[in-house]
MARVOMI-158930 format. One record per residue (C-alpha): residue in three letters; chain; y, z, x; residue number from 1. Coordinates in pm, whole numbers. Each point is the difference from the previous one (the first is absolute). Layout:
<fimars>
aa ala | ch A | py Y | pz Z | px X | i NUM $
...
</fimars>
This chain:
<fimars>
aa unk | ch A | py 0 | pz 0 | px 0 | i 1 $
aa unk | ch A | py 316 | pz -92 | px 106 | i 2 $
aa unk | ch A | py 233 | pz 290 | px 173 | i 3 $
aa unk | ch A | py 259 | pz -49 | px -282 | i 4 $
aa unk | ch A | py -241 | pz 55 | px -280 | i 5 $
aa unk | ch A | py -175 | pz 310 | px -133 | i 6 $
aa unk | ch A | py -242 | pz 145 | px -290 | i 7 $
aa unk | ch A | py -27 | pz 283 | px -197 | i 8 $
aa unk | ch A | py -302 | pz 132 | px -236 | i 9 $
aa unk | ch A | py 65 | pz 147 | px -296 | i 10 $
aa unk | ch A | py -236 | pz 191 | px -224 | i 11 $
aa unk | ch A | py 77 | pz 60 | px -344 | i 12 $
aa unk | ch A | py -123 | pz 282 | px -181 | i 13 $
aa unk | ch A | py -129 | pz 92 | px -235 | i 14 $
aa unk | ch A | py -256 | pz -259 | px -22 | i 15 $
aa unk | ch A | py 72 | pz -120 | px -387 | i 16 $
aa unk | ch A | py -69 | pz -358 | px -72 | i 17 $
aa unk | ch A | py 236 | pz 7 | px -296 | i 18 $
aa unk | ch A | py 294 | pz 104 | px 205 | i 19 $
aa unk | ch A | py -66 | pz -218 | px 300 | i 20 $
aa unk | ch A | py -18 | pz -314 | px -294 | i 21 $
aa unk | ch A | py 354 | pz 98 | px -148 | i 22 $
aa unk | ch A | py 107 | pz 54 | px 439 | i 23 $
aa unk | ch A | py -55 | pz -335 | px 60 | i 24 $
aa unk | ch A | py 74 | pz -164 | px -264 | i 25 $
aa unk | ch A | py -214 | pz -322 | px -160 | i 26 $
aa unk | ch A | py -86 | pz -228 | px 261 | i 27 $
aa unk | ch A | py 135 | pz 274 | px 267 | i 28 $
aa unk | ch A | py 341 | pz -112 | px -113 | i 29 $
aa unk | ch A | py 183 | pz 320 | px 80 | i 30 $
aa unk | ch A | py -145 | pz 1 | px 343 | i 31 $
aa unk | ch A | py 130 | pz -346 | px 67 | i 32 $
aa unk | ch A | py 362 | pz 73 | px -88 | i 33 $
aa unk | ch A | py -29 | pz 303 | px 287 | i 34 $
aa unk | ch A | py -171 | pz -252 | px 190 | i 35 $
aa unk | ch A | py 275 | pz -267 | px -5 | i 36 $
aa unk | ch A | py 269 | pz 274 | px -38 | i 37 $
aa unk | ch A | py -63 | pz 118 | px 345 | i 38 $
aa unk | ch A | py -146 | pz -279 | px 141 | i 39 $
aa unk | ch A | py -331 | pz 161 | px 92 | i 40 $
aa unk | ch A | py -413 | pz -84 | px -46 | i 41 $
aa unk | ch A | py -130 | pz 238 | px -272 | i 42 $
aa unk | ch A | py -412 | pz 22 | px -50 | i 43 $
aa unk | ch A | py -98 | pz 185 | px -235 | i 44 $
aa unk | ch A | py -427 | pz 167 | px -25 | i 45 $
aa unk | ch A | py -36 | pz 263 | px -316 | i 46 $
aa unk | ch A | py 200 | pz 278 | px 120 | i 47 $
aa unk | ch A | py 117 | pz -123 | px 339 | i 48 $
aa unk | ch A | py 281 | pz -247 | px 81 | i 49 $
aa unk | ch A | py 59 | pz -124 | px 335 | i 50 $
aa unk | ch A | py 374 | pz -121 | px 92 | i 51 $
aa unk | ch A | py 62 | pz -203 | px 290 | i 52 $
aa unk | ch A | py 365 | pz -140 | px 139 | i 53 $
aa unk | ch A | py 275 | pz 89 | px 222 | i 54 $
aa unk | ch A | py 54 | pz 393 | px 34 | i 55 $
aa unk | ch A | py 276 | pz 96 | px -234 | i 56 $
aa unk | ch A | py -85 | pz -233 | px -283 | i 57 $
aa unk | ch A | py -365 | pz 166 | px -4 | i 58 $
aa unk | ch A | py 127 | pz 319 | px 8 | i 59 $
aa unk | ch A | py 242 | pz -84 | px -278 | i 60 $
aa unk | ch A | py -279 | pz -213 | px -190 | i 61 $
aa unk | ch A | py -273 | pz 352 | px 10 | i 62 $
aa unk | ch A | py 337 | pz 218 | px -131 | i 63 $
aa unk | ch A | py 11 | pz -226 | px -286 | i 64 $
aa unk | ch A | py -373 | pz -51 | px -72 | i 65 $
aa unk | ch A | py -40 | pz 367 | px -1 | i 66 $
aa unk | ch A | py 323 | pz 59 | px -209 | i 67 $
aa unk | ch A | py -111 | pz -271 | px -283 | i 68 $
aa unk | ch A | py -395 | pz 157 | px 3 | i 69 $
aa unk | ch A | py 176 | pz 362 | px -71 | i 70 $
aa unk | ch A | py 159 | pz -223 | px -289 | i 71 $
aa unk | ch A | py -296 | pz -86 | px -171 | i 72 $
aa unk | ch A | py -150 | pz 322 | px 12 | i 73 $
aa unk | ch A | py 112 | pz 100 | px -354 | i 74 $
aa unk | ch A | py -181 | pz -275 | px -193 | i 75 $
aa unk | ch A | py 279 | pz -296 | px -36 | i 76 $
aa unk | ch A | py 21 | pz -330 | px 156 | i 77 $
aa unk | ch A | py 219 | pz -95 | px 246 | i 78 $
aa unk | ch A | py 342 | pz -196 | px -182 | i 79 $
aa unk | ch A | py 148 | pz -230 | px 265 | i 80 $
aa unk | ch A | py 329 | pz 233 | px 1 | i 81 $
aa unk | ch A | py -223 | pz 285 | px 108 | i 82 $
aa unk | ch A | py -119 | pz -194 | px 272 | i 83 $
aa unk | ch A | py 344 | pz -133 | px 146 | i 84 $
aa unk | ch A | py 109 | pz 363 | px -19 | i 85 $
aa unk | ch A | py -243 | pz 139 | px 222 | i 86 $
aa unk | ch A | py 52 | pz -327 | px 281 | i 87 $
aa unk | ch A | py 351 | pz 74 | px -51 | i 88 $
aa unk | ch A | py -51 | pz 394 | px 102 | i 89 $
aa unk | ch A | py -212 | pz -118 | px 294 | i 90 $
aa unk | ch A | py 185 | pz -282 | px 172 | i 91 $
aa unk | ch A | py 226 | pz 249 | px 200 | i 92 $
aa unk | ch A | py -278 | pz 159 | px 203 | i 93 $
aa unk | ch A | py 237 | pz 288 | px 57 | i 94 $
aa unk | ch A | py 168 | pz 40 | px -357 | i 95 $
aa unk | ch A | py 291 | pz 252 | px -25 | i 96 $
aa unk | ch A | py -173 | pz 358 | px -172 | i 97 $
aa unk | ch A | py 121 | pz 62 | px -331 | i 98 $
aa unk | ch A | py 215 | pz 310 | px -12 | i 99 $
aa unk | ch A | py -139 | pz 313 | px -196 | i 100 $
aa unk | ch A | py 346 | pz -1 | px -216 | i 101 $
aa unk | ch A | py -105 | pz -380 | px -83 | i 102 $
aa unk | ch A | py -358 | pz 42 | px -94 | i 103 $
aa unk | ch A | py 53 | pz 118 | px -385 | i 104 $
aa unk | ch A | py 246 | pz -254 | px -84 | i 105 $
aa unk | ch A | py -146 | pz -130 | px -304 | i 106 $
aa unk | ch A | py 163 | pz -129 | px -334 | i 107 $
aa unk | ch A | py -113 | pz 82 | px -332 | i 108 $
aa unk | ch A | py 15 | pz -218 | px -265 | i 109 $
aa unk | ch A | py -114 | pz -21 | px -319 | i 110 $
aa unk | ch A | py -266 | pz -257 | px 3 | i 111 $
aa unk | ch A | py 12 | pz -9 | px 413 | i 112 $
aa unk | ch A | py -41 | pz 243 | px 329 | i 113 $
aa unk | ch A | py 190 | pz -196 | px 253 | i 114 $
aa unk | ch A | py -115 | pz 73 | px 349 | i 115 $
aa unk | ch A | py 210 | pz -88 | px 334 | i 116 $
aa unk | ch A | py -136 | pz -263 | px 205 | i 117 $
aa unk | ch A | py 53 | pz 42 | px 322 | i 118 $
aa unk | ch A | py 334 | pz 241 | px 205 | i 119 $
aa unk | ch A | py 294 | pz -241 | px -126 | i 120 $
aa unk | ch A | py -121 | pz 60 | px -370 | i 121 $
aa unk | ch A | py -58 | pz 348 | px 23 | i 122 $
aa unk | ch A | py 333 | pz 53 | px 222 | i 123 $
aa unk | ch A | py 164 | pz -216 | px -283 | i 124 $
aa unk | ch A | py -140 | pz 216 | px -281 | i 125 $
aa unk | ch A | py 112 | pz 337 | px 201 | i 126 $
aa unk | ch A | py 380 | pz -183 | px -20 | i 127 $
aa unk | ch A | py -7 | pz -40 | px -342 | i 128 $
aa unk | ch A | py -119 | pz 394 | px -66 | i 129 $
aa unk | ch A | py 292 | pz 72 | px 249 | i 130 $
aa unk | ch A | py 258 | pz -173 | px -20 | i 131 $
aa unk | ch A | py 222 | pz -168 | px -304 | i 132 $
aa unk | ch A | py 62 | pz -306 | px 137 | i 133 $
aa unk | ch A | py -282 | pz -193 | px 210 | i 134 $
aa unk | ch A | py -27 | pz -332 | px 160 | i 135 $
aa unk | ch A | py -291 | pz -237 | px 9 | i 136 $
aa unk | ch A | py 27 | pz -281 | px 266 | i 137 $
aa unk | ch A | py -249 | pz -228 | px 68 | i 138 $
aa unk | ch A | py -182 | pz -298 | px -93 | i 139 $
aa unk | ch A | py -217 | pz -78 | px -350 | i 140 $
aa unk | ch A | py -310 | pz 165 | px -51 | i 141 $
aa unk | ch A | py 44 | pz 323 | px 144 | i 142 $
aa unk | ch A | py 2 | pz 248 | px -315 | i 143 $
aa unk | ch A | py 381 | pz 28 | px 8 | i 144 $
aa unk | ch A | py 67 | pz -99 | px -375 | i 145 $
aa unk | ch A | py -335 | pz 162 | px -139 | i 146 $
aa unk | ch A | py 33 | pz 308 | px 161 | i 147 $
aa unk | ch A | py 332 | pz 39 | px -138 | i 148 $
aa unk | ch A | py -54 | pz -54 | px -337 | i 149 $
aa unk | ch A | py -310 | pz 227 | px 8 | i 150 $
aa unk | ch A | py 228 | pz 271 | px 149 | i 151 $
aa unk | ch A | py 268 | pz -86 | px -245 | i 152 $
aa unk | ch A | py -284 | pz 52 | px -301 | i 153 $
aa unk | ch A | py -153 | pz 311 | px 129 | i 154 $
aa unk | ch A | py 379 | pz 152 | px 10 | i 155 $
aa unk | ch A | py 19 | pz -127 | px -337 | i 156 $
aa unk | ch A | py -267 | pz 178 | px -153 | i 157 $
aa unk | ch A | py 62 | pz 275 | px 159 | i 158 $
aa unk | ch A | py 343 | pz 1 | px -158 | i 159 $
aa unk | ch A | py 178 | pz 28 | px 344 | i 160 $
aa unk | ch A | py 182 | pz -295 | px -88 | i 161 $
aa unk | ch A | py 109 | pz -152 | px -377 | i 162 $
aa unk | ch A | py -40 | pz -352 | px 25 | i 163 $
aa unk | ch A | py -115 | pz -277 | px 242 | i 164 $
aa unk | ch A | py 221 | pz -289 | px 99 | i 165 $
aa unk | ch A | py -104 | pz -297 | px 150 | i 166 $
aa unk | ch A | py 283 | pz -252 | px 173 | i 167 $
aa unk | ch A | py -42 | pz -357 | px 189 | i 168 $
aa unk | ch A | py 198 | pz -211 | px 115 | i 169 $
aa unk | ch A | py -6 | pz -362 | px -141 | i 170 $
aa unk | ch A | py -111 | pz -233 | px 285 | i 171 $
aa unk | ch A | py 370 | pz -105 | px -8 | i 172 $
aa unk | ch A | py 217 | pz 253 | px 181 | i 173 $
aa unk | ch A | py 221 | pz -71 | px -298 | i 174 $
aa unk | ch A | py -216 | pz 63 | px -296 | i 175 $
aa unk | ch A | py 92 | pz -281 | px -180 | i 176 $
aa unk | ch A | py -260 | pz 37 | px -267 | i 177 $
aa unk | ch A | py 171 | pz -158 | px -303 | i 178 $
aa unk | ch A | py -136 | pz -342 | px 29 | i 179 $
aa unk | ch A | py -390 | pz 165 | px -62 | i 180 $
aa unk | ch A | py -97 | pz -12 | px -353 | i 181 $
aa unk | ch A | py -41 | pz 341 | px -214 | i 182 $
aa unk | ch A | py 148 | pz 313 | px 23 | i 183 $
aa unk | ch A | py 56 | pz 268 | px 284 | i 184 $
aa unk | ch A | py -354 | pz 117 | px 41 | i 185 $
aa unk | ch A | py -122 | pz -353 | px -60 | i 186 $
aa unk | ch A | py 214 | pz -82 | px 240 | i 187 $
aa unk | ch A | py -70 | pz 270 | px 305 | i 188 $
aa unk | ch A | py -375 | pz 74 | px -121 | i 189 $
aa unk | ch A | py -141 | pz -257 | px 227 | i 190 $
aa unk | ch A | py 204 | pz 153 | px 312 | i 191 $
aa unk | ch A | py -188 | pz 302 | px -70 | i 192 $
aa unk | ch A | py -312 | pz -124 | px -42 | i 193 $
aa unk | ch A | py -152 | pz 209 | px 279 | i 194 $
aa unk | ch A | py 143 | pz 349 | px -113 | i 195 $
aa unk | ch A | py -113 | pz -90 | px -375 | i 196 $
aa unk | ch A | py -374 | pz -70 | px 157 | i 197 $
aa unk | ch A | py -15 | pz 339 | px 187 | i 198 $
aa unk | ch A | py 134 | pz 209 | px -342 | i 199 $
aa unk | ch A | py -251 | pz -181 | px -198 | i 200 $
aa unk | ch A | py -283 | pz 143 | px 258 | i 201 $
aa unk | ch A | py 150 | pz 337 | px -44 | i 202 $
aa unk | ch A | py 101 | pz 82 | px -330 | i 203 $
aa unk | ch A | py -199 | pz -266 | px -203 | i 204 $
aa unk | ch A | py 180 | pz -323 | px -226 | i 205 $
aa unk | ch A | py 110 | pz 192 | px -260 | i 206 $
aa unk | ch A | py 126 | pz 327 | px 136 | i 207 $
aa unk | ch A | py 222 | pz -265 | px 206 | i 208 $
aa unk | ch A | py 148 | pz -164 | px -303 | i 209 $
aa unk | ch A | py 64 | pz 302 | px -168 | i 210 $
aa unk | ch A | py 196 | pz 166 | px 292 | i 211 $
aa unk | ch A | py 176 | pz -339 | px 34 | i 212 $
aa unk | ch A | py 89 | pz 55 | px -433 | i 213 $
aa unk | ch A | py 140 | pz 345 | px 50 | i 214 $
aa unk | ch A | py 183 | pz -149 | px 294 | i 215 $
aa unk | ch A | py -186 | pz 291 | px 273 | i 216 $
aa unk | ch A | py -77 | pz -292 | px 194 | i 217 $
aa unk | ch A | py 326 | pz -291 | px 43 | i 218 $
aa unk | ch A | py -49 | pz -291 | px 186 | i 219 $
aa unk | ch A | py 326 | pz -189 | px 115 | i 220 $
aa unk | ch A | py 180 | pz -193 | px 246 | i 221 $
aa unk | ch A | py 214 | pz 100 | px 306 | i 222 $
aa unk | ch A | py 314 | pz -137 | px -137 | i 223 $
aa unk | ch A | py -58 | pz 207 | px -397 | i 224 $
aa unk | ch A | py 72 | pz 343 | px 205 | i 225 $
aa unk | ch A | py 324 | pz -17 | px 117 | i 226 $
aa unk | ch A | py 194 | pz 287 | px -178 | i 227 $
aa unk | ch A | py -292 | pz 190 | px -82 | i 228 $
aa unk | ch A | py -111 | pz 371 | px 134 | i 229 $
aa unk | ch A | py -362 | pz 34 | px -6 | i 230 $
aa unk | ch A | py -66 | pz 359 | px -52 | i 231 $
aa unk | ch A | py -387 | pz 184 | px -36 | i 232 $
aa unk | ch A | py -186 | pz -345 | px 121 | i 233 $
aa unk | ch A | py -233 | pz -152 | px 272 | i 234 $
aa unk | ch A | py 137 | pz -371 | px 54 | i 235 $
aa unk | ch A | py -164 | pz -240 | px 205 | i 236 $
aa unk | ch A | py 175 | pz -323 | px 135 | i 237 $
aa unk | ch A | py -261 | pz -229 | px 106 | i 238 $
aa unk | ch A | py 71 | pz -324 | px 262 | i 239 $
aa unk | ch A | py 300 | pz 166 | px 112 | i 240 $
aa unk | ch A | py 31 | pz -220 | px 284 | i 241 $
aa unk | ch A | py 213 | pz -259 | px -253 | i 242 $
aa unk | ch A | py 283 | pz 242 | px -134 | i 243 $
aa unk | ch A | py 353 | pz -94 | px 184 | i 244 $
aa unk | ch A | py 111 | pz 312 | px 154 | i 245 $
aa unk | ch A | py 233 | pz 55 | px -265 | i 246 $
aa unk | ch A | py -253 | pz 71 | px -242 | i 247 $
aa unk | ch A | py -228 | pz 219 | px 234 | i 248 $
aa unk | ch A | py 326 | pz 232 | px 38 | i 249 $
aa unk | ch A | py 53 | pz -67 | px -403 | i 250 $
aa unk | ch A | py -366 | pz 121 | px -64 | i 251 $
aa unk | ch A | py 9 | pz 271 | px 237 | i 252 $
aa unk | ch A | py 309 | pz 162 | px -181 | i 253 $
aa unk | ch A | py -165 | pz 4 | px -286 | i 254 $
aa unk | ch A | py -248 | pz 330 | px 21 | i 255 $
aa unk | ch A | py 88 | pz 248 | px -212 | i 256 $
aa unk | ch A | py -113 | pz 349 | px 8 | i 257 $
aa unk | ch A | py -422 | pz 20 | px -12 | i 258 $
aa unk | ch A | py -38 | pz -327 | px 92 | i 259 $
aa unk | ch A | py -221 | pz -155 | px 239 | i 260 $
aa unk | ch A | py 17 | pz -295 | px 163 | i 261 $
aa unk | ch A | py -263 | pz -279 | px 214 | i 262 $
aa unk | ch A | py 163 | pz -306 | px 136 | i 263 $
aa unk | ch A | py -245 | pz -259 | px 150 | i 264 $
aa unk | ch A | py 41 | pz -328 | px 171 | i 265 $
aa unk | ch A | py -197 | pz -241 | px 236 | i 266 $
aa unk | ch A | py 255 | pz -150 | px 249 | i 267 $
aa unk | ch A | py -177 | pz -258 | px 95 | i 268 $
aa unk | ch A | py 24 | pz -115 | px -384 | i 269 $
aa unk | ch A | py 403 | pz -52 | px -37 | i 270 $
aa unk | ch A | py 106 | pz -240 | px -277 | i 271 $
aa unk | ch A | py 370 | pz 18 | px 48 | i 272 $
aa unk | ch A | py 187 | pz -280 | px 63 | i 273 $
aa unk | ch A | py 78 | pz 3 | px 436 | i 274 $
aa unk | ch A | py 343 | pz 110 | px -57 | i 275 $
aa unk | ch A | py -76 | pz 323 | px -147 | i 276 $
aa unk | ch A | py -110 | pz 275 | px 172 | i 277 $
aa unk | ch A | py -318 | pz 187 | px -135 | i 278 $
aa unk | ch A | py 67 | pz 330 | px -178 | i 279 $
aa unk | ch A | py -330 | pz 194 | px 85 | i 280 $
aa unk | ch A | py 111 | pz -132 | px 408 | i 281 $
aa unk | ch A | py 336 | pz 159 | px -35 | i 282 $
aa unk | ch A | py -110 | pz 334 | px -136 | i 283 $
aa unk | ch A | py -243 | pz 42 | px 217 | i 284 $
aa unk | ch A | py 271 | pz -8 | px 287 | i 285 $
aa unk | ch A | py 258 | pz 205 | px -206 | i 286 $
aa unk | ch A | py -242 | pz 288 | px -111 | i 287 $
aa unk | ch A | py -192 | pz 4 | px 355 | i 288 $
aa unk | ch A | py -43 | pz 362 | px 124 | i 289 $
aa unk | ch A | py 170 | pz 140 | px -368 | i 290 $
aa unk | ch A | py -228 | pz 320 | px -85 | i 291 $
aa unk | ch A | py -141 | pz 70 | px -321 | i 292 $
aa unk | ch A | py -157 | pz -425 | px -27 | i 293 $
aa unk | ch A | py -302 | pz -58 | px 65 | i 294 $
aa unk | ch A | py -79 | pz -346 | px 159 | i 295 $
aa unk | ch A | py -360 | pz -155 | px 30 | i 296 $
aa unk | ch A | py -17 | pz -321 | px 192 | i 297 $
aa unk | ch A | py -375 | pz -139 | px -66 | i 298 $
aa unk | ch A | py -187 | pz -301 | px 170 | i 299 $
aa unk | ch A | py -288 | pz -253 | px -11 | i 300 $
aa unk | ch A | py -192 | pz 276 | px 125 | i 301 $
aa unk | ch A | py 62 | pz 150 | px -377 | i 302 $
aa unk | ch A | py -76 | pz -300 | px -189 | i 303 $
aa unk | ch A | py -275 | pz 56 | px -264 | i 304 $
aa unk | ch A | py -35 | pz -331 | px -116 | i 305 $
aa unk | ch A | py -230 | pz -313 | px 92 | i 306 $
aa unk | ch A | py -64 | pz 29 | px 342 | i 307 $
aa unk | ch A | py 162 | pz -316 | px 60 | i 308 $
aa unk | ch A | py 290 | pz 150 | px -112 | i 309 $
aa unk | ch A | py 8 | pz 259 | px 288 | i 310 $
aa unk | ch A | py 4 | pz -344 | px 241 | i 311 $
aa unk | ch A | py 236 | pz -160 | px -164 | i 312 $
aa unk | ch A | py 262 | pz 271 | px 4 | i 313 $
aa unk | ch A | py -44 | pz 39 | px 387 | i 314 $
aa unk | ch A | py 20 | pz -368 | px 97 | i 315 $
aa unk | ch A | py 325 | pz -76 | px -204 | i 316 $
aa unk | ch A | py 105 | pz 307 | px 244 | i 317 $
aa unk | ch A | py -67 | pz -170 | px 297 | i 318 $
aa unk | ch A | py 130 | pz -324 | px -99 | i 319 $
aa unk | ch A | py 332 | pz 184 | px -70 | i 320 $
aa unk | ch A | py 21 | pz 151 | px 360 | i 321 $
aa unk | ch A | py -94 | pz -299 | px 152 | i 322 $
aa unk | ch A | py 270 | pz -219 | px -201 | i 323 $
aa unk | ch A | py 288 | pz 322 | px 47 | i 324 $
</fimars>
């Protein structure tokens, strides 16, 4: 064998043909994403699998296989996400220990527990226990909008807050959202497609539409707040990245006492026209170092998505650098 490469045994116990089925996966499929994942030679015997490839990526490849058999020990099959989440945990052979102030930080919701995934989720849930205004930065797929709206509804039910807004920007830094058919909400709903998606998970269709009735939830646009105090509320501006820094500062002012709020943003997502300078980048220079905000910047290293996704994310990065 080559000096570069190396191989590891692995025994898995118990011996239980019905978990080592749902480990693998039909037609070893689960094995094979490791496999290609890491870019490593996986055999699998019964109970043994042998792992063969360069010395990190086995060692990375044997964390994983014995993370994902520990999954399958209580009876369920493997889902895809499940999978990704567990290469995700083991690509950094040296991951960063979660803190024991970080390890409880779940949400309850009604129809949902929401666990962190990963430090930047759990440091972004400990923001939004401690702080009244928090930051998400980073790009799609992450957890920034779900988590948010999770935390929002647990504060909700716990009557810590009186109502849930929800705000996003048109994809025009000016709103200019008369020429879409219908009324207000037919005319921002699809802009807040994402945040509806995660409330339906949480509280169930109907519970949605009757908090939307009794107006405990309000969905608007940016530009609809300007004169407004919003007192006793968790508000959530999603795709922050396309406000004009005029209506950051606007939206900012507009906390009242009780209220909450979660800005997030993706900058490498702008929509602005060149000339105007991103909101979300300007606050982030204006409010660095300001106590009492909390700021989470995530990264492809947090995306939960399609592992293509993860890819994706990192080489529109380095295209970036390379062309800056």
């Amino acid at each position: 064998m080559s000096k570069d490469l190396t191989s590891a045994s692995l025994e898995l116990n118990p011996n239980d043909a019905d978990v080592l089925i749902r480990f693998v996966g039909k037609l070893n499929e689960n094995l094979r994403i490791v496999e290609k994942t890491f870019k490593v030679k996986i055999f699998q015997n019964g109970n043994r699998i042998s792992i063969s490839g360069d010395e990190e990526n086995t060692k990375r490849a044997s964390n994983a296989i014995k993370d994902l058999y520990a999954s399958t020990s209580n009876g369920s099959e493997l889902s895809k996400e499940q999978i990704q989440m567990v290469i995700n945990k083991n690509i950094d052979l040296n991951p960063d220990a979660i803190s024991e102030d970080l390890k409880d930080q779940i949400i309850k919701t009604p129809k949902k527990i929401i666990k962190p995934r990963g430090n930047n989720q759990n440091h972004y849930i400990s923001n939004m226990v401690k702080y009244e205004v928090n930051f998400g930065v980073g790009p799609a797929g992450t957890g920034k909008t779900y988590l948010a709206v999770a935390k929002a509804v647990e504060m909700l039910v716990n009557e810590d807050v009186k109502k849930i807004i929800l705000i996003r920007p048109a994809v025009e830094a000016g709103e200019k959202l008369g020429f879409l058919p219908g009324d207000l909400s037919q005319k921002v709903d699809p802009y807040l497609r994402p945040l509806y998606d995660a409330l339906y998970e949480m509280l169930g269709f109907e519970q949605v539409v009757r908090l939307l009735e009794k107006e405990i939830l309000e969905v608007a646009p940016l530009a609809y707040l300007r004169g407004r105090t919003l007192n006793n509320a968790f508000i959530i501006m999603d795709e922050s990245q396309n406000t004009s820094v005029d209506q950051m500062k606007m939206f900012l002012t507009r906390m009242g006492f009780g209220s909450y709020a979660v800005i997030n943003g993706d900058m490498t997502q702008i929509d602005l026209p060149k000339n105007i300078e991103s909101g979300l980048s300007h606050v982030l220079k204006v409010l660095d170092g300001l106590d009492d905000i909390g700021f989470t910047t995530f990264n492809s290293q947090d995306v939960v998505r399609h592992p293509l996704v993860r890819k994706i994310v990192d080489a529109y990065h380095k295209f970036d650098q390379q062309k800056n």
